[in-house]
PyMOL Python script that loads the backbone (N, CA, C, O; Angstrom):
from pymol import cmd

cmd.read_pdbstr("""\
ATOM      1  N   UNK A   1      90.069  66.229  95.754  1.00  0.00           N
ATOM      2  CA  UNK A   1      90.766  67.138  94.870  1.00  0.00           C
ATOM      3  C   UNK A   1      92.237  67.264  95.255  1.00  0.00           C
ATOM      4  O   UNK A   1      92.817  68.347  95.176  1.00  0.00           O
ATOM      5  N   UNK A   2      92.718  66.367  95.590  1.00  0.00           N
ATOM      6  CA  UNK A   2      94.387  66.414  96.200  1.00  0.00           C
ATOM      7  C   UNK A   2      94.511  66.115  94.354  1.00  0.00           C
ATOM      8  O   UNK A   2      93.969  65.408  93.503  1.00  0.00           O
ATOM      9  N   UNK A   3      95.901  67.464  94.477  1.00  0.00           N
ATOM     10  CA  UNK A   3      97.006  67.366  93.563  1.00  0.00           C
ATOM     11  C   UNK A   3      96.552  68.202  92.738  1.00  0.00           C
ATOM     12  O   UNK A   3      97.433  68.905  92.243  1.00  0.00           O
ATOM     13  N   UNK A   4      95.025  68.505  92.223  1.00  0.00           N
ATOM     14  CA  UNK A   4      94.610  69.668  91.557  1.00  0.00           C
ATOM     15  C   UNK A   4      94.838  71.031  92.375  1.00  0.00           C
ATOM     16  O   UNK A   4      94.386  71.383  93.465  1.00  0.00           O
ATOM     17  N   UNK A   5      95.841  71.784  91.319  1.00  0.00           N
ATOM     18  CA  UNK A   5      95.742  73.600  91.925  1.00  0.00           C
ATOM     19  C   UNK A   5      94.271  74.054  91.170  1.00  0.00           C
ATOM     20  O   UNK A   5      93.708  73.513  90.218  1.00  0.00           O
ATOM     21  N   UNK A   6      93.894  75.178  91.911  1.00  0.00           N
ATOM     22  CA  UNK A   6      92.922  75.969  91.356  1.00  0.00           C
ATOM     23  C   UNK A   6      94.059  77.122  90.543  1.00  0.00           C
ATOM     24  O   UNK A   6      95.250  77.367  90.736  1.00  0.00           O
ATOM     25  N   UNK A   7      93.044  77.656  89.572  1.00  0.00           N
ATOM     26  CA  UNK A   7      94.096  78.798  88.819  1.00  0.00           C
ATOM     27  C   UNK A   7      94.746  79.732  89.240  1.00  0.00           C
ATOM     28  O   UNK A   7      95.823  80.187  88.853  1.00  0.00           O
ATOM     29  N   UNK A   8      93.740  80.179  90.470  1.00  0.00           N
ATOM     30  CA  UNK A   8      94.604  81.627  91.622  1.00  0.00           C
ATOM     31  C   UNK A   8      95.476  80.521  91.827  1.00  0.00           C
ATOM     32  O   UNK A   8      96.443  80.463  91.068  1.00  0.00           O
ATOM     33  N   UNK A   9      95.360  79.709  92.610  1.00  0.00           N
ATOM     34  CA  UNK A   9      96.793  78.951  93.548  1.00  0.00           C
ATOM     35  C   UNK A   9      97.892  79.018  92.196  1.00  0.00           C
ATOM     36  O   UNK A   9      98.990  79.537  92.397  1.00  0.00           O
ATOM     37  N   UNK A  10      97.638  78.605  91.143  1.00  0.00           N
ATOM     38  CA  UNK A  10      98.922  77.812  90.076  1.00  0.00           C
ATOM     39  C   UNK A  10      99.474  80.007  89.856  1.00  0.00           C
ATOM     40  O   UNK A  10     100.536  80.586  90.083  1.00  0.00           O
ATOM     41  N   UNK A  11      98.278  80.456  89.402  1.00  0.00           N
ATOM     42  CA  UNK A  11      98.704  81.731  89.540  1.00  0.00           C
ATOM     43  C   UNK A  11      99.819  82.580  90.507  1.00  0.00           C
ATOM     44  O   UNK A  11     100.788  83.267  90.182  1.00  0.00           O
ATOM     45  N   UNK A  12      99.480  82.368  91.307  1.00  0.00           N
ATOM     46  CA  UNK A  12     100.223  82.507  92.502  1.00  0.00           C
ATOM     47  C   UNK A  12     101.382  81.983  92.696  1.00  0.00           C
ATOM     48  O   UNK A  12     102.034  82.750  93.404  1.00  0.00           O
ATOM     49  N   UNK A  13     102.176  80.730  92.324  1.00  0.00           N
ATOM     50  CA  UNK A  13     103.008  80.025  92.569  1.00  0.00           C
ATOM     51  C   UNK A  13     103.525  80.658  91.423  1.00  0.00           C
ATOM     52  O   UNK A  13     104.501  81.391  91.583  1.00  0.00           O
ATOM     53  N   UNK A  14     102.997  80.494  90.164  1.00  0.00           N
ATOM     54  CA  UNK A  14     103.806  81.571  88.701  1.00  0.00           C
ATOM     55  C   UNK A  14     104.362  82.310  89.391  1.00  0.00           C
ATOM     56  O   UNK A  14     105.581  82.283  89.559  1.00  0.00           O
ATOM     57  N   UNK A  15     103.584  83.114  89.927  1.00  0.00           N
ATOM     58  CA  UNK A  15     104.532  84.881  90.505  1.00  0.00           C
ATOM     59  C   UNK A  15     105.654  84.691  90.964  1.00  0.00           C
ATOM     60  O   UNK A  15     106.733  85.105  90.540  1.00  0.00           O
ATOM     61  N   UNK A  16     105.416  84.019  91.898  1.00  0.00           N
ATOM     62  CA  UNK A  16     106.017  83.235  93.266  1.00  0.00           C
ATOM     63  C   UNK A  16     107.621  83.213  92.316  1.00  0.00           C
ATOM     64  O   UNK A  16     108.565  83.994  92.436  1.00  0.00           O
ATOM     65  N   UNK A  17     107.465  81.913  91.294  1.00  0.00           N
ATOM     66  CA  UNK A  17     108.737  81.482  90.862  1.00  0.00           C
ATOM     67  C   UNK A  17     109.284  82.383  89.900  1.00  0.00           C
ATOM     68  O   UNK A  17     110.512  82.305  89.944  1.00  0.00           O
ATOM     69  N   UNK A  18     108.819  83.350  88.901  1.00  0.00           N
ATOM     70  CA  UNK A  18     109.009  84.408  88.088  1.00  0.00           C
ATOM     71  C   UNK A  18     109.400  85.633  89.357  1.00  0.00           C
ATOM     72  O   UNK A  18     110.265  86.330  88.827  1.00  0.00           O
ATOM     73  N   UNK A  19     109.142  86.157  90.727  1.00  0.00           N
ATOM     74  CA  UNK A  19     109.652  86.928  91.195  1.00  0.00           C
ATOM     75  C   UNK A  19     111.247  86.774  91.739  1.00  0.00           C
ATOM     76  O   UNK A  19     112.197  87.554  91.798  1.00  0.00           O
ATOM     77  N   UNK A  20     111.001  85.092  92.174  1.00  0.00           N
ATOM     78  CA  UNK A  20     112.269  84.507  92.591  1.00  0.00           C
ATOM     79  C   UNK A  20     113.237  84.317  91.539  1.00  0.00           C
ATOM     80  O   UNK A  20     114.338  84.085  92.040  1.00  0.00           O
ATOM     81  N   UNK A  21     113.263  84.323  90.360  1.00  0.00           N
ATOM     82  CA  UNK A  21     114.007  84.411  89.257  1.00  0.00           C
ATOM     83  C   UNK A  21     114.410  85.319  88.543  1.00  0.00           C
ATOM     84  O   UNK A  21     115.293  85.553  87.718  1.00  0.00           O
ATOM     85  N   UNK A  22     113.304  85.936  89.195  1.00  0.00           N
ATOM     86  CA  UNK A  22     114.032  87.817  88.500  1.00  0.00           C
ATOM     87  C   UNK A  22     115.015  88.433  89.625  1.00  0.00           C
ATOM     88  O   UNK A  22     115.766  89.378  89.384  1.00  0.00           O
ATOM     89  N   UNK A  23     114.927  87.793  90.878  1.00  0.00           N
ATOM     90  CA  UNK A  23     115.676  88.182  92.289  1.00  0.00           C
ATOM     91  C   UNK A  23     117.029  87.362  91.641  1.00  0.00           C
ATOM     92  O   UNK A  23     117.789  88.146  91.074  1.00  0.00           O
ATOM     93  N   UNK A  24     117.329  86.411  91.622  1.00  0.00           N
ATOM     94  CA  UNK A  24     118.596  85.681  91.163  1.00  0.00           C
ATOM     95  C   UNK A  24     119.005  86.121  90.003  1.00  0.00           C
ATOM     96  O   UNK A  24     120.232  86.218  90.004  1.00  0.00           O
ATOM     97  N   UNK A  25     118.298  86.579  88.545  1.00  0.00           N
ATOM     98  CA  UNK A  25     119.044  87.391  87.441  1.00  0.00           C
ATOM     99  C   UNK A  25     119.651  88.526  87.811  1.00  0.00           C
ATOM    100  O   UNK A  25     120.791  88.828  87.457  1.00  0.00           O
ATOM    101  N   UNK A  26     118.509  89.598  88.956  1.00  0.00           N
ATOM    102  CA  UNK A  26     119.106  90.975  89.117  1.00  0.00           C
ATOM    103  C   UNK A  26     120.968  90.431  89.808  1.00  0.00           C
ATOM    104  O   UNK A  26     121.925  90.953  89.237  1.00  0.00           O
ATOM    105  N   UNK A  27     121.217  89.537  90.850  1.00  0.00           N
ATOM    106  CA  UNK A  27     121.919  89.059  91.510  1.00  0.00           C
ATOM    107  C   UNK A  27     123.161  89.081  90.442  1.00  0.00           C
ATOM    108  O   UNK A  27     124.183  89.766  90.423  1.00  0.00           O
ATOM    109  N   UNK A  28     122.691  88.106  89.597  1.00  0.00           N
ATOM    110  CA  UNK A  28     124.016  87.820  88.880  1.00  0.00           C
ATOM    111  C   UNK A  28     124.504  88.336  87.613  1.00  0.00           C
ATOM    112  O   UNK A  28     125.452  87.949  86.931  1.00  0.00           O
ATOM    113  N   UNK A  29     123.230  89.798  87.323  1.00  0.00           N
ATOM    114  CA  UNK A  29     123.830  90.233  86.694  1.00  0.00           C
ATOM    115  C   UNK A  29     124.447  91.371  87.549  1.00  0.00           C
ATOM    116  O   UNK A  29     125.491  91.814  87.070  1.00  0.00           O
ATOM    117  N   UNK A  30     124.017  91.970  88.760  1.00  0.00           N
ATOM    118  CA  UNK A  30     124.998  92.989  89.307  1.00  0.00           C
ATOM    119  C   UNK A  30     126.461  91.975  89.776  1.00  0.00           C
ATOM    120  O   UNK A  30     127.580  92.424  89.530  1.00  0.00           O
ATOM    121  N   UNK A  31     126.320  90.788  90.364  1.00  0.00           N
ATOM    122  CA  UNK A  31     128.209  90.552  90.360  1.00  0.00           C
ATOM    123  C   UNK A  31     128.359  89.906  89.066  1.00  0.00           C
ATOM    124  O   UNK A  31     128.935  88.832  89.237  1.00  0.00           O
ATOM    125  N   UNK A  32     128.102  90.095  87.936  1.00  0.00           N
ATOM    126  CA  UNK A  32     129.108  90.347  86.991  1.00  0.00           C
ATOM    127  C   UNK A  32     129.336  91.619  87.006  1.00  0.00           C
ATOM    128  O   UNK A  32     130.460  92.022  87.304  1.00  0.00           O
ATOM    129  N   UNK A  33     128.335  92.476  86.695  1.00  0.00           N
ATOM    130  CA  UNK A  33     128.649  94.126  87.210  1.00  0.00           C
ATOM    131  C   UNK A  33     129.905  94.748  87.383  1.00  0.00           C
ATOM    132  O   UNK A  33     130.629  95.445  86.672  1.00  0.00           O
ATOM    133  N   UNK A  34     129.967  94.211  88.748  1.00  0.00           N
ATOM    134  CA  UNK A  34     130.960  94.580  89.713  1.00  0.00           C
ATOM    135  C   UNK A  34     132.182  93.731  89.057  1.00  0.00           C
ATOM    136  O   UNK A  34     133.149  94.282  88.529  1.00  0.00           O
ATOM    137  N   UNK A  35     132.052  92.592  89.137  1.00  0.00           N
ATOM    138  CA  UNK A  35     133.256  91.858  88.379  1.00  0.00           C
ATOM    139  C   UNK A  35     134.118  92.917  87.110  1.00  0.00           C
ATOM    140  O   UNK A  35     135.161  93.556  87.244  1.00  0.00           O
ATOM    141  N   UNK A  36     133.519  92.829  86.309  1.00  0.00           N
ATOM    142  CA  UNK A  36     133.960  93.695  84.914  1.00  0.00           C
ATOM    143  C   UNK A  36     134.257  94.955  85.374  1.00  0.00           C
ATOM    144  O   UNK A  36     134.792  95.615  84.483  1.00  0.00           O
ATOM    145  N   UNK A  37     134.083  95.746  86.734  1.00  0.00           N
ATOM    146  CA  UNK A  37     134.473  97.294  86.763  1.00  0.00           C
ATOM    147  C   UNK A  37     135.499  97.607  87.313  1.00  0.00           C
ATOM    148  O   UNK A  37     135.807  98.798  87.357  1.00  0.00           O
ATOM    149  N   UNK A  38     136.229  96.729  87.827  1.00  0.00           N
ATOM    150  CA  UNK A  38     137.504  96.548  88.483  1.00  0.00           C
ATOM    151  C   UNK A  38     138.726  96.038  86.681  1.00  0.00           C
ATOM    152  O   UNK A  38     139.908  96.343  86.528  1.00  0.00           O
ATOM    153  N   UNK A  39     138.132  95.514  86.018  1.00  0.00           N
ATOM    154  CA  UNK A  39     139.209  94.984  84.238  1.00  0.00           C
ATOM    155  C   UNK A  39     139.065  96.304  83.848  1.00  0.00           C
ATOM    156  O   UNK A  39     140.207  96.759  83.778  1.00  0.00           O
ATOM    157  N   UNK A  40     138.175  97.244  83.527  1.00  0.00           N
ATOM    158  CA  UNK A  40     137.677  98.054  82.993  1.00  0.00           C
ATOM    159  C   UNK A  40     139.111  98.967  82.841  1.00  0.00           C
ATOM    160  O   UNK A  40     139.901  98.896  81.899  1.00  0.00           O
ATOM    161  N   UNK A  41     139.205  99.748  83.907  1.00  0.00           N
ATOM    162  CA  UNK A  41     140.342 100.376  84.150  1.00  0.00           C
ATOM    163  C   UNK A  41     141.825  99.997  83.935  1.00  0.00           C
ATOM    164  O   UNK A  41     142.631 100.838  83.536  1.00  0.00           O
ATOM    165  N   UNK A  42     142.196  98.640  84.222  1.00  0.00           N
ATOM    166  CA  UNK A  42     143.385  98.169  83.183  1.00  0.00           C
ATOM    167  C   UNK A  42     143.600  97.986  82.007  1.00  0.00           C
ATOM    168  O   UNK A  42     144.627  98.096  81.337  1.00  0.00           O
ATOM    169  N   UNK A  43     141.789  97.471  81.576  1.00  0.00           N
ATOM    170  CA  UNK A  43     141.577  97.121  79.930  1.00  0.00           C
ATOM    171  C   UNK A  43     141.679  98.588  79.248  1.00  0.00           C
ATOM    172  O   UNK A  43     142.108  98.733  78.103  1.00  0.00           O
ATOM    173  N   UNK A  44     141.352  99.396  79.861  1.00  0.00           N
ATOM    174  CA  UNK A  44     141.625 100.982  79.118  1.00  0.00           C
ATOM    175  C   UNK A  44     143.111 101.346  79.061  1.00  0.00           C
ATOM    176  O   UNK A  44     143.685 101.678  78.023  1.00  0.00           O
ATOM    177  N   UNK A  45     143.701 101.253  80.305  1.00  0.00           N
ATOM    178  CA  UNK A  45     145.374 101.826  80.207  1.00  0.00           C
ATOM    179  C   UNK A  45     146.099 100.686  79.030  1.00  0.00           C
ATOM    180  O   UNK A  45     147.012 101.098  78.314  1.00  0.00           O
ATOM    181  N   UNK A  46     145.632  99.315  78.917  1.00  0.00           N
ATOM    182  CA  UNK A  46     146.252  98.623  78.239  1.00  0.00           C
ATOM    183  C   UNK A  46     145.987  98.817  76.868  1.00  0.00           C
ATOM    184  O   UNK A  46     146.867  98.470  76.080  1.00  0.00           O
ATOM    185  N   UNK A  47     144.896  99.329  76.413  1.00  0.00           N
ATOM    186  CA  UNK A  47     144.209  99.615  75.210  1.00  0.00           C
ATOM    187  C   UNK A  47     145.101 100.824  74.792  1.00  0.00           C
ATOM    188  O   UNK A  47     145.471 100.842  73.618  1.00  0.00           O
ATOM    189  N   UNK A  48     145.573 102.058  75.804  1.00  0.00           N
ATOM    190  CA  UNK A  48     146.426 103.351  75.776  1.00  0.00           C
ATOM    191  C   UNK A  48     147.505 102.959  75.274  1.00  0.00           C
ATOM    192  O   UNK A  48     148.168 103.267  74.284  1.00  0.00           O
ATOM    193  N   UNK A  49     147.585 102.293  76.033  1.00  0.00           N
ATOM    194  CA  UNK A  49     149.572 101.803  75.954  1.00  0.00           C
ATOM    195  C   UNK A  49     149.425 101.201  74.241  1.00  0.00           C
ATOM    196  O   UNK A  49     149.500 102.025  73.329  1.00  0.00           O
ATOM    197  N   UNK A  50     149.236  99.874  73.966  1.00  0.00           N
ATOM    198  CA  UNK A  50     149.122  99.449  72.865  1.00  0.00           C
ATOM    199  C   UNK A  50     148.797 100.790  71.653  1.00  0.00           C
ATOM    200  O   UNK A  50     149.508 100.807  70.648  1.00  0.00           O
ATOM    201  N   UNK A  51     147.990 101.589  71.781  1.00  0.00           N
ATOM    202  CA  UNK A  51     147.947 102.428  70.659  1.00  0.00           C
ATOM    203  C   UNK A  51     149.025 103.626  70.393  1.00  0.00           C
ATOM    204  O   UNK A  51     149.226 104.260  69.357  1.00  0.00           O
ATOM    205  N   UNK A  52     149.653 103.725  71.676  1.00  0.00           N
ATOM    206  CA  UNK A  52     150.670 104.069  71.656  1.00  0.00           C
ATOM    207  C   UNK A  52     152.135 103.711  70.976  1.00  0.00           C
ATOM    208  O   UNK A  52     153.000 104.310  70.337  1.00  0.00           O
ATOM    209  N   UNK A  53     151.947 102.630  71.393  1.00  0.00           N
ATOM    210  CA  UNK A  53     153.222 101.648  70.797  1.00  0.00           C
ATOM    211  C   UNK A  53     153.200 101.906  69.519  1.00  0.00           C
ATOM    212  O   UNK A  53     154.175 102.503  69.062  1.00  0.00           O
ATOM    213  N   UNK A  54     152.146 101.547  68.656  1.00  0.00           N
ATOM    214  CA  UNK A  54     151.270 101.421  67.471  1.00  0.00           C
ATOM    215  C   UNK A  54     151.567 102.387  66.987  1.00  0.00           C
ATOM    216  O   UNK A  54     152.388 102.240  66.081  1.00  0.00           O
ATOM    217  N   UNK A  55     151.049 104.057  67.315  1.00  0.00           N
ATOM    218  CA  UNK A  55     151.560 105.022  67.071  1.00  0.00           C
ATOM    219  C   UNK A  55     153.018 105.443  66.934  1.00  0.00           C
ATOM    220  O   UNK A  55     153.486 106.111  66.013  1.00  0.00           O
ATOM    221  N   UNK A  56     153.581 105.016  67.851  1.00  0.00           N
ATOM    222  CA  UNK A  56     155.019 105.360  67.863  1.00  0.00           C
ATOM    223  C   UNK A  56     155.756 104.554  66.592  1.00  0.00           C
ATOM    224  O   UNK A  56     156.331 105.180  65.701  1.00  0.00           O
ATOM    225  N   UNK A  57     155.683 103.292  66.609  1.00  0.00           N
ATOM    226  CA  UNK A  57     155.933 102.439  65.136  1.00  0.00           C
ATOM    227  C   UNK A  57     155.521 103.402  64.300  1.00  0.00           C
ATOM    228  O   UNK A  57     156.258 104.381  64.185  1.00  0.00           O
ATOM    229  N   UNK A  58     154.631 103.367  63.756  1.00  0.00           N
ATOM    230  CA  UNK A  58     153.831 104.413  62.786  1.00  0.00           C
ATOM    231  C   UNK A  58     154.988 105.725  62.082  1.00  0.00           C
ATOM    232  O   UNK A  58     155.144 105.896  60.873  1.00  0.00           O
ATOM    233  N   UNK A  59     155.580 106.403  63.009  1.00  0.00           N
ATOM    234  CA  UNK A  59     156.062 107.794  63.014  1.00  0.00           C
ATOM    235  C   UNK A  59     157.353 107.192  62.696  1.00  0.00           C
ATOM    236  O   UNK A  59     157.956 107.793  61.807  1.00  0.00           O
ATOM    237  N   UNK A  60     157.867 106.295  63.120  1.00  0.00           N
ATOM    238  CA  UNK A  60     158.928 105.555  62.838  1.00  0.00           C
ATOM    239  C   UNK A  60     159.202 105.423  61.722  1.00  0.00           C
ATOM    240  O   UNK A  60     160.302 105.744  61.272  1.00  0.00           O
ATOM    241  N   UNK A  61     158.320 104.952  61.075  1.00  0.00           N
ATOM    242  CA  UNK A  61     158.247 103.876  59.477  1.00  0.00           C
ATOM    243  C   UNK A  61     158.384 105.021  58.732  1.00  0.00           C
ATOM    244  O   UNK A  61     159.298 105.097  57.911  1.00  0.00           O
ATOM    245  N   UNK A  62     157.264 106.325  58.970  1.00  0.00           N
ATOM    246  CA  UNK A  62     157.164 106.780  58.129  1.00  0.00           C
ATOM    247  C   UNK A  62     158.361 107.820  57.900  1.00  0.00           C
ATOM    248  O   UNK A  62     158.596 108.457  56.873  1.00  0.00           O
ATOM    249  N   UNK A  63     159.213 107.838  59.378  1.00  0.00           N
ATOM    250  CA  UNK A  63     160.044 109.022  59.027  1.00  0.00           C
ATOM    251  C   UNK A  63     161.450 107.942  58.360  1.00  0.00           C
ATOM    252  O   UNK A  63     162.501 108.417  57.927  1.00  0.00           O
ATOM    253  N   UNK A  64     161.120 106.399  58.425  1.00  0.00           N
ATOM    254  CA  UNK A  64     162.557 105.914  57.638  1.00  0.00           C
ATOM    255  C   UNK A  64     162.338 105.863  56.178  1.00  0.00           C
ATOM    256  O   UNK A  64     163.220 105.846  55.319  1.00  0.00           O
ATOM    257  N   UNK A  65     161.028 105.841  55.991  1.00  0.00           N
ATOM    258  CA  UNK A  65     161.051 105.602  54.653  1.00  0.00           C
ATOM    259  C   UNK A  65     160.178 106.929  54.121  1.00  0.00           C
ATOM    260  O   UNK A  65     159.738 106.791  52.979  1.00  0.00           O
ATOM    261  N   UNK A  66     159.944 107.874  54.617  1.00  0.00           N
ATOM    262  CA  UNK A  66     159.759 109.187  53.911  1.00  0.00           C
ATOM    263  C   UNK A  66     160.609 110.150  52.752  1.00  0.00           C
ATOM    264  O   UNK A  66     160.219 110.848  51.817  1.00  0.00           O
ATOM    265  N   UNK A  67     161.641 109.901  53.171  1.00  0.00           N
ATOM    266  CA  UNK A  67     162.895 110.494  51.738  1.00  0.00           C
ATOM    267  C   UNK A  67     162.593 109.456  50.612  1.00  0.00           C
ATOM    268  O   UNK A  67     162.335 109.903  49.494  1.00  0.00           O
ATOM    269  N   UNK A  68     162.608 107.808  50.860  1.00  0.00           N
ATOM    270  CA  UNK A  68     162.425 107.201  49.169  1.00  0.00           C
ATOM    271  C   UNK A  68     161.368 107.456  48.799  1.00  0.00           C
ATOM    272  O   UNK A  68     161.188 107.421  47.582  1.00  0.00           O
ATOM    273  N   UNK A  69     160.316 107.792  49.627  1.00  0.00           N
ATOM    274  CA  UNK A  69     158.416 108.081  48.904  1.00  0.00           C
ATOM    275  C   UNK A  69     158.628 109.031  48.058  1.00  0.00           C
ATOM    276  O   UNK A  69     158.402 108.991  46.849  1.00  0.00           O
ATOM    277  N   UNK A  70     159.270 110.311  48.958  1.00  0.00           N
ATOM    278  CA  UNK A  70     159.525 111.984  47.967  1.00  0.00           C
ATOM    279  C   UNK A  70     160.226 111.776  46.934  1.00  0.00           C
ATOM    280  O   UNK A  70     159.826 112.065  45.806  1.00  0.00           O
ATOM    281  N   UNK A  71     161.719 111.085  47.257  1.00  0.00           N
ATOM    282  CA  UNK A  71     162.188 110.714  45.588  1.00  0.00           C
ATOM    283  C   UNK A  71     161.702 110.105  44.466  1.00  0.00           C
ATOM    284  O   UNK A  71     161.914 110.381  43.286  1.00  0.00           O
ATOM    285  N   UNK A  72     160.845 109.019  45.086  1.00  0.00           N
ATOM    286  CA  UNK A  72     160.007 108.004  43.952  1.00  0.00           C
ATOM    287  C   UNK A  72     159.161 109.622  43.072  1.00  0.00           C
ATOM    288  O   UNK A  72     159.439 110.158  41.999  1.00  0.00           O
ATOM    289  N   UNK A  73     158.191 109.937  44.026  1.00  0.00           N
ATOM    290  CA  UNK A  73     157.454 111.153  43.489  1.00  0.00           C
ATOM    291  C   UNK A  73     158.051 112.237  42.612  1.00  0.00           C
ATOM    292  O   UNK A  73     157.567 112.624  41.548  1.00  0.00           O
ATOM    293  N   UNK A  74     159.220 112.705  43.216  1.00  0.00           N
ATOM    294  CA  UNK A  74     159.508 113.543  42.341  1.00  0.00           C
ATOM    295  C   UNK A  74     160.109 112.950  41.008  1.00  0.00           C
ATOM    296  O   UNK A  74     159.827 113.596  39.999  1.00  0.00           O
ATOM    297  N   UNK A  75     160.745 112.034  40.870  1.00  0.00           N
ATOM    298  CA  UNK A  75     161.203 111.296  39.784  1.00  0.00           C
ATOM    299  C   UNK A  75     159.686 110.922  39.145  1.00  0.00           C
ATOM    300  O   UNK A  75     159.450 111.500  38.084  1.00  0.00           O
ATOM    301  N   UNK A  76     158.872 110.234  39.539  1.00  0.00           N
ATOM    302  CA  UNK A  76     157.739 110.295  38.606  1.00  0.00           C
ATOM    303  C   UNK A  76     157.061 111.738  37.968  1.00  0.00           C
ATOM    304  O   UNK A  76     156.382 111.737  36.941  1.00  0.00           O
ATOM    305  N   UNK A  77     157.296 112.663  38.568  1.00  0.00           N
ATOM    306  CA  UNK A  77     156.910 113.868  38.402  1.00  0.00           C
ATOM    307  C   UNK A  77     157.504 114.655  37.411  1.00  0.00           C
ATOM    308  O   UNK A  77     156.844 115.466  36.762  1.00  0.00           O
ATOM    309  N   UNK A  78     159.116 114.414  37.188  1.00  0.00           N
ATOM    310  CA  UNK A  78     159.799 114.818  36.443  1.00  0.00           C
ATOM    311  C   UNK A  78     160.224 114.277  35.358  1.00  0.00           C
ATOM    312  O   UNK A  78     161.161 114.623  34.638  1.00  0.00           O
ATOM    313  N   UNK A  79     159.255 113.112  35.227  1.00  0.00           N
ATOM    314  CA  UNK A  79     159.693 112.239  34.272  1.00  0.00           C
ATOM    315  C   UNK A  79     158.926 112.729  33.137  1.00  0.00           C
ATOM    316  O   UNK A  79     157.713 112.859  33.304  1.00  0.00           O
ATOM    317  N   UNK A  80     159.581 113.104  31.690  1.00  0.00           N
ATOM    318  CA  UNK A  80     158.680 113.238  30.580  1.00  0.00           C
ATOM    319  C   UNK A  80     158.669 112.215  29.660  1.00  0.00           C
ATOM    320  O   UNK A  80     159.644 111.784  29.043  1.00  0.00           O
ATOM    321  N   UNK A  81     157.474 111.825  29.589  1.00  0.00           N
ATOM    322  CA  UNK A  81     156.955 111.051  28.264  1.00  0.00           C
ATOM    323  C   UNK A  81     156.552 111.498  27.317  1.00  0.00           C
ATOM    324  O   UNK A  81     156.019 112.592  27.505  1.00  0.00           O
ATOM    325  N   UNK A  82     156.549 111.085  26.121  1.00  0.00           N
ATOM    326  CA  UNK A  82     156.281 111.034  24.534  1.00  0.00           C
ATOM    327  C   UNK A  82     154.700 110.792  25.102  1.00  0.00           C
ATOM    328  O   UNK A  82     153.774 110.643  24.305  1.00  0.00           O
TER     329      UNK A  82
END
""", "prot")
cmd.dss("prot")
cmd.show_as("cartoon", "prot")
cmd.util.cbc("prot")
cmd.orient("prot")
């Protein structure tokens, strides 16, 4: 009977390689983990900053071109039609 496993033995070796593979996933998914928690904290201030910028443009635009919006409006507003 060389080379035949019995089912406990093949059983056993399953575990065996399914425990050892769940030991190397836990592994590499904690150092990615760790990898990504150190970006985390720049990727946030950089995410700040940018919406900032964004914002600040924003307040910009609207305060250069806020007087022609009100005039357009009120001229449509005051306009009478037949």
């Amino acid at each position: 009977m060389l080379g035949k496993k019995t089912p406990l033995k093949a059983k056993e070796e399953a575990e065996k390689e399914v425990s050892e593979h769940r030991v190397h996933m836990e592994a590499e998914f904690q150092r990615k983990v760790a990898a990504t928690n150190g970006d985390s904290g720049s990727n946030v201030k950089r995410l700040e900053q940018e919406t900032d910028a964004k914002i600040q443009h924003l307040k910009s635009e609207t305060s250069r071109i806020s007087y022609d919006v009100v005039n357009m409006l009120l001229k449509h507003v005051n306009t009478v039609k037949n």
